[in-house]
C-alpha positions in Angstrom: 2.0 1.1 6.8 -0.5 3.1 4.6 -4.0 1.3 6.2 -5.1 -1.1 8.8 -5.3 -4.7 7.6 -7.3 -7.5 9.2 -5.2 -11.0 10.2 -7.3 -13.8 11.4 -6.1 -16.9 12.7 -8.2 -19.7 11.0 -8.4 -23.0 13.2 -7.2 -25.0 10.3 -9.0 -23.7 7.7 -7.4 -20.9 6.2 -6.9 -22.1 2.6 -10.8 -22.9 2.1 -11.5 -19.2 4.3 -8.7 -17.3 1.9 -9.7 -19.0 -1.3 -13.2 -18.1 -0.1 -12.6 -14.5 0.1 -10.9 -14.1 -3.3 -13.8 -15.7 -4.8 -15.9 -12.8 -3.0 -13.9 -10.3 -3.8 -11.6 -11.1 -6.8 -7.9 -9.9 -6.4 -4.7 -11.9 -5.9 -4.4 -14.4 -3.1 -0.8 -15.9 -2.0 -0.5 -18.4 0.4 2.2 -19.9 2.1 2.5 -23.1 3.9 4.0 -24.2 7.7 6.5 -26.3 5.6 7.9 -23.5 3.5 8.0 -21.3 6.5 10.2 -23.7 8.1 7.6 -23.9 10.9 6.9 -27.8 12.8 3.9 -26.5 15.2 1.4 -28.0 13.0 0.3 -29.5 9.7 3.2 -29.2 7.0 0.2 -27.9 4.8 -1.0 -25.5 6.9 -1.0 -22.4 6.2 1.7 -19.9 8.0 0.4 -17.2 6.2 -2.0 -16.4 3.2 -2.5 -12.6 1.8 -5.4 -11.7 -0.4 -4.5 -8.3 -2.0 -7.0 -6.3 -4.3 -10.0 -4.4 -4.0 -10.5 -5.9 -0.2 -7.2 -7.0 1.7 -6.8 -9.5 4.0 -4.2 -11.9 5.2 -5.0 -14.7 7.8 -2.9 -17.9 9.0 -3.9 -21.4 10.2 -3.7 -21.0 14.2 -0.4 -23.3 15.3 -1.6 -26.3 17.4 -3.2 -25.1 20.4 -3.4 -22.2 19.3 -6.5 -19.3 19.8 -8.6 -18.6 16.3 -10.7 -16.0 15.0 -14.1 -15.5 17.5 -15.8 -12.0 16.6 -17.8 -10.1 19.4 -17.8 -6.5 19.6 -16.4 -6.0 16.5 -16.9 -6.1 12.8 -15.2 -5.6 9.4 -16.5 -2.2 7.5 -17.0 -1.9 4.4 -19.2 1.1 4.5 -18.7 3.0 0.5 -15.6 1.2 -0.2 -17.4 0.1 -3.7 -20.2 0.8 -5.7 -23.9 0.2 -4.5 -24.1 -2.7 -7.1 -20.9 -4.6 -6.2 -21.4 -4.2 -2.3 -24.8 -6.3 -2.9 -22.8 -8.8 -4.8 -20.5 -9.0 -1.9 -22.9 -9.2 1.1 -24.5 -12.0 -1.0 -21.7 -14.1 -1.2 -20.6 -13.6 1.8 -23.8 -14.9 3.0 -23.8 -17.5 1.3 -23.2 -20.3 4.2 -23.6 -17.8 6.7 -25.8 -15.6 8.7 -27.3 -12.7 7.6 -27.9 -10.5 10.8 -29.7 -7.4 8.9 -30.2 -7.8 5.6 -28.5 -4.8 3.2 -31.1 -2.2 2.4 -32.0 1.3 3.2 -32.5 2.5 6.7 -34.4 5.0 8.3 -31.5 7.2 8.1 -31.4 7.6 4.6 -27.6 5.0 3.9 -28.4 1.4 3.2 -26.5 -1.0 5.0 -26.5 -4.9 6.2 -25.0 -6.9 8.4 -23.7 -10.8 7.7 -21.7 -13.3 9.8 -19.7 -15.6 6.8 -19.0 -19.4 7.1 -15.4 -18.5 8.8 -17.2 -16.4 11.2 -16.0 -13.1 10.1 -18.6 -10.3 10.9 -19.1 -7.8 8.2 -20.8 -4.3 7.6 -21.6 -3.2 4.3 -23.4 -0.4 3.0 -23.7 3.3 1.1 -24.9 6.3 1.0 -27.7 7.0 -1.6 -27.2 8.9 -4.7 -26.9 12.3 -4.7 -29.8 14.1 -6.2 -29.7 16.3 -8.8 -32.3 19.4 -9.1 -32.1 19.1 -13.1 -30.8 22.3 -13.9 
């Protein structure tokens, strides 16, 4: 294992969360069903597991019957630099679209820029940058 990944457990919902995500952030997204994974403790067409793999990873499942799903408190997905200023904005906006937007991405006193949304799945996010680096013209 070369990096942490996030694995939410969607109550029902992880196709339309997954797709959701690849549309956000592009890459390739896989998904596999309960049926093809041999599994009977829910929907045939739920999903046992899904992977989105490209500039953002994430996997995620439908929860089995029962089952606990994603609820965030004390916690939230960084993506602090991980792109450029231009495509994090891009990001934060889609990600609010449906959602909640908790700080809106901008600069803070502290010199970064950075923002705060809570998607339509429920996933909390943190996005942001540092500014440029200036240059003295020489």
């Amino acid at each position: 294992m070369t990096a942490l990944q996030t694995y939410a457990l969607f109550p029902g919902t992880a196709r339309e969360a997954l797709t959701f995500y690849a549309g956000v952030f592009g890459g390739t997204l896989a998904l596999y069903s309960y049926e093809e994974f041999g599994r009977v403790d829910g929907p045939a067409d739920a999903i046992a597991h899904g992977v989105l793999d490209g500039p953002v990873s994430l996997a995620g499942a439908d929860a089995s019957e029962g089952g606990p799903s994603v609820r965030m408190e004390g916690l939230m997905l960084s993506l602090l630099g991980t792109a450029a200023p231009a495509v994090l904005h891009q990001w934060f906006d889609k990600l609010a679209d449906g959602g909640k937007v908790v700080d809106p991405l901008g600069p803070k006193p502290w010199g970064a820029s950075d923002g705060q949304v809570i998607d339509r799945y429920g996933l909390h996010w943190l996005l942001g940058y540092e500014p440029a680096p200036q240059t003295d013209g020489t």
